[in-house]
C-alpha positions in Angstrom: -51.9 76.5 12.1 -54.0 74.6 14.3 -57.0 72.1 12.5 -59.7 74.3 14.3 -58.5 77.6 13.1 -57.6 75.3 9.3 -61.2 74.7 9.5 -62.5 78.1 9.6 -60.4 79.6 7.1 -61.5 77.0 4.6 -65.0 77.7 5.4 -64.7 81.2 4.7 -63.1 80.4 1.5 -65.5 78.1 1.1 -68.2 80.4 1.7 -66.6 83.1 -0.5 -65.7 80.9 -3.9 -69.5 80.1 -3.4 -70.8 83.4 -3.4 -68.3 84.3 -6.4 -70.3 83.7 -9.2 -69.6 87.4 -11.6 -67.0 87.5 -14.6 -63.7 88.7 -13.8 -65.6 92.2 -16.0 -68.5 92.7 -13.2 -65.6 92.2 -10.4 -63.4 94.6 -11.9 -66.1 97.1 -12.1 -67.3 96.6 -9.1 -64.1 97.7 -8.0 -64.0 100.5 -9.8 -67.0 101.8 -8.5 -66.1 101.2 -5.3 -62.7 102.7 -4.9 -64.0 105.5 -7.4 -62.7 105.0 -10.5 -63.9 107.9 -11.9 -61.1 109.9 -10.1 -58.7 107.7 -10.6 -55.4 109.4 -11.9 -55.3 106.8 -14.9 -58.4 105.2 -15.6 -57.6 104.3 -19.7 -59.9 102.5 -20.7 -61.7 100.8 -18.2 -65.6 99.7 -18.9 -64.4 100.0 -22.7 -63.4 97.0 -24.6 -61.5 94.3 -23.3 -60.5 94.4 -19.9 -57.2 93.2 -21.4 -56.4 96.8 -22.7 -57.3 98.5 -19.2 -55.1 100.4 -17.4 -53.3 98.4 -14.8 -54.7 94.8 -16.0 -52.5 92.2 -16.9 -53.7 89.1 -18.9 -52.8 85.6 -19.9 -53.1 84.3 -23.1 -56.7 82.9 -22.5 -57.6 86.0 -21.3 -57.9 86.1 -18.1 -56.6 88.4 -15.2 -53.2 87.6 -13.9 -52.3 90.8 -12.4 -53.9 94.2 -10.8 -51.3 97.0 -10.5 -53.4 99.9 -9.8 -50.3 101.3 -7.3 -50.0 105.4 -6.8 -53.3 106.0 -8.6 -55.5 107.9 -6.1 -57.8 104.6 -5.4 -59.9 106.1 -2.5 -63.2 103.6 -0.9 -63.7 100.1 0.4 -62.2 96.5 -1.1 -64.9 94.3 -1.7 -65.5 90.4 -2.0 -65.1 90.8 -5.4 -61.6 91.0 -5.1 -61.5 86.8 -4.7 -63.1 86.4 -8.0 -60.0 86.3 -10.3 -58.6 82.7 -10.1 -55.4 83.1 -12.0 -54.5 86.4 -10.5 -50.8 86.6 -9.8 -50.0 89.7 -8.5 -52.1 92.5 -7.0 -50.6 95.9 -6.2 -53.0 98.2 -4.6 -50.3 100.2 -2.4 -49.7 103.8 -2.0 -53.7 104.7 -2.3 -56.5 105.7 0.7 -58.0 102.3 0.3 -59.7 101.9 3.7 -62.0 99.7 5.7 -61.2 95.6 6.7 -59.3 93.3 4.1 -62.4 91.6 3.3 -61.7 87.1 3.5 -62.4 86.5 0.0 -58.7 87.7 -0.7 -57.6 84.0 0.4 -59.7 82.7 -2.2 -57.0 83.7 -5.2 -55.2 80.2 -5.5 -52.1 81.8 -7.8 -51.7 85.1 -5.9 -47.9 84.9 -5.5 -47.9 88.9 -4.7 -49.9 91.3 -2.6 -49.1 95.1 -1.7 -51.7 96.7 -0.2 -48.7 98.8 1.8 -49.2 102.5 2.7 -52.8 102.6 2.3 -55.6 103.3 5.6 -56.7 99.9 6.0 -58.2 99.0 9.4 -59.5 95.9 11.2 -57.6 92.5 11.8 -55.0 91.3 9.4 -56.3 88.5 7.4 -56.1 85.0 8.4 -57.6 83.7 5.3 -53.9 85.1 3.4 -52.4 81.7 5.3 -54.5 79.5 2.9 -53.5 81.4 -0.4 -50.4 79.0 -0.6 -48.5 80.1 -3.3 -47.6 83.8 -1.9 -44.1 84.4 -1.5 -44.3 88.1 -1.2 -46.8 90.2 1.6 -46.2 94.0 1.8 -49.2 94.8 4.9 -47.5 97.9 6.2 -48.7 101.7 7.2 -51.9 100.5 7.1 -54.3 101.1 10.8 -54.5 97.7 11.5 -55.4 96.5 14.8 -55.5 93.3 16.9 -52.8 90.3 17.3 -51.0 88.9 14.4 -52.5 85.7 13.3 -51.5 82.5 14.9 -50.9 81.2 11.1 -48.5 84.3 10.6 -46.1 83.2 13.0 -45.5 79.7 11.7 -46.3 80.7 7.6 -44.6 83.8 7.1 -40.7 85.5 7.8 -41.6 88.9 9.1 -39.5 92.0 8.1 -40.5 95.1 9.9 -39.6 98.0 7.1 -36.5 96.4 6.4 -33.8 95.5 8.8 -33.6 94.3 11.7 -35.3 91.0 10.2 -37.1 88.7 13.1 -36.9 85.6 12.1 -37.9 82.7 14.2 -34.4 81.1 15.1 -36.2 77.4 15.9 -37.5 76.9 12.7 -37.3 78.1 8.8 -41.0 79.1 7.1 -40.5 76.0 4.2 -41.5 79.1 2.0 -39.9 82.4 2.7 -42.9 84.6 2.8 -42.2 88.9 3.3 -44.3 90.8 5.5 -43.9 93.8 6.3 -46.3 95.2 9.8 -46.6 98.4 10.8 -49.9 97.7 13.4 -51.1 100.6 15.1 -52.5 98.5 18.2 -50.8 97.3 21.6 -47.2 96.1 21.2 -48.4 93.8 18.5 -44.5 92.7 17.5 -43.5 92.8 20.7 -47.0 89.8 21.5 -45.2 88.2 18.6 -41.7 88.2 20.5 -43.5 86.5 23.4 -44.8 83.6 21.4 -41.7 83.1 19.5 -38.9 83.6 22.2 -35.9 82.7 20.0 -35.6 85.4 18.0 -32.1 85.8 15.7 -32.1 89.9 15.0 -29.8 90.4 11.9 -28.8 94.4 11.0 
């Protein structure tokens, strides 16, 4: 990643973990609201008790959120920036829904995110630089989504890139010193073939 484009990803982070200032409570129910809860296909529990005992949170034994599995469960609306407010979070599965809209930047603002799968959902926009700053990841799933746009700079020198599966592309010059998954499907101009260009030694493995 190149110290301009460092800058402005720490910024936004920056700027996020600033305007962050709800309990992990408000930002799950701010969720909720906006991905209508309400018709969710399990919704046990949620705005009663502790968040602890709602369906699809997962907490640590101070309490607090360390993972969001709300997979297959008929989340349909917008992410928010509320979705940078959980510190600890670990893993967050939010695939197989009709979440749509832009990734919003606060989601590089989750220092222990070590998971994401926002796979097979309708999300549109860019892909989100600010994931290359969340630096304990070891596992993207970005695909069937309606993403548009290049693949970020930061992408090609952070991440491995497996497009559904075999064939893996995997820059032959150079190992990622983390191995990092992603899987693309970006409905926009030959965006892995772009990719191809910039890296041109490419090992393909079947």
């Amino acid at each position: 990643m190149k110290f301009g484009t460092t800058l402005v990803v720490l910024g936004l982070i920056a700027t996020v973990f600033a305007q962050c200032v709800i309990t992990e409570e408000e930002a799950l129910m701010n969720m909720y609201v906006a991905l209508g809860g309400d018709s969710w296909t399990d919704n046990t529990n949620w705005n009663t008790g502790d968040v602890c005992t709602w369906y699809g949170i997962g907490c640590n034994i101070d309490g607090y959120v360390v993972s969001i599995d709300l997979s297959n469960n008929n989340l349909v609306g917008l992410l928010t920036d509320d979705i940078g407010c959980f510190p600890y979070l670990k893993s967050l599965q939010l695939n197989d829904n009709e979440i749509s809209g832009p990734v919003p930047d606060a989601i590089g603002n989750l220092p222990s995110l070590k998971y994401l799968n926002l796979d097979n959902n309708l999300l549109t926009g860019p892909l989100p630089a600010t994931l290359c700053a969340d630096e304990h990841l070891q596992y993207i799933y970005l695909g069937h989504n309606l993403f548009e746009g290049d693949i970020p700079a930061c992408y090609v020198t952070n991440f491995t890139f497996v497009k559904g599966g075999p064939p893996r592309l995997q820059p032959a010059h150079r190992r990622p010193p983390r191995l990092l998954r992603l899987r693309v499907h970006v409905r926009a101009p030959l965006p892995l073939q772009q990719l191809q260009r910039r890296v041109p030694r490419l090992d393909r493995d079947h």
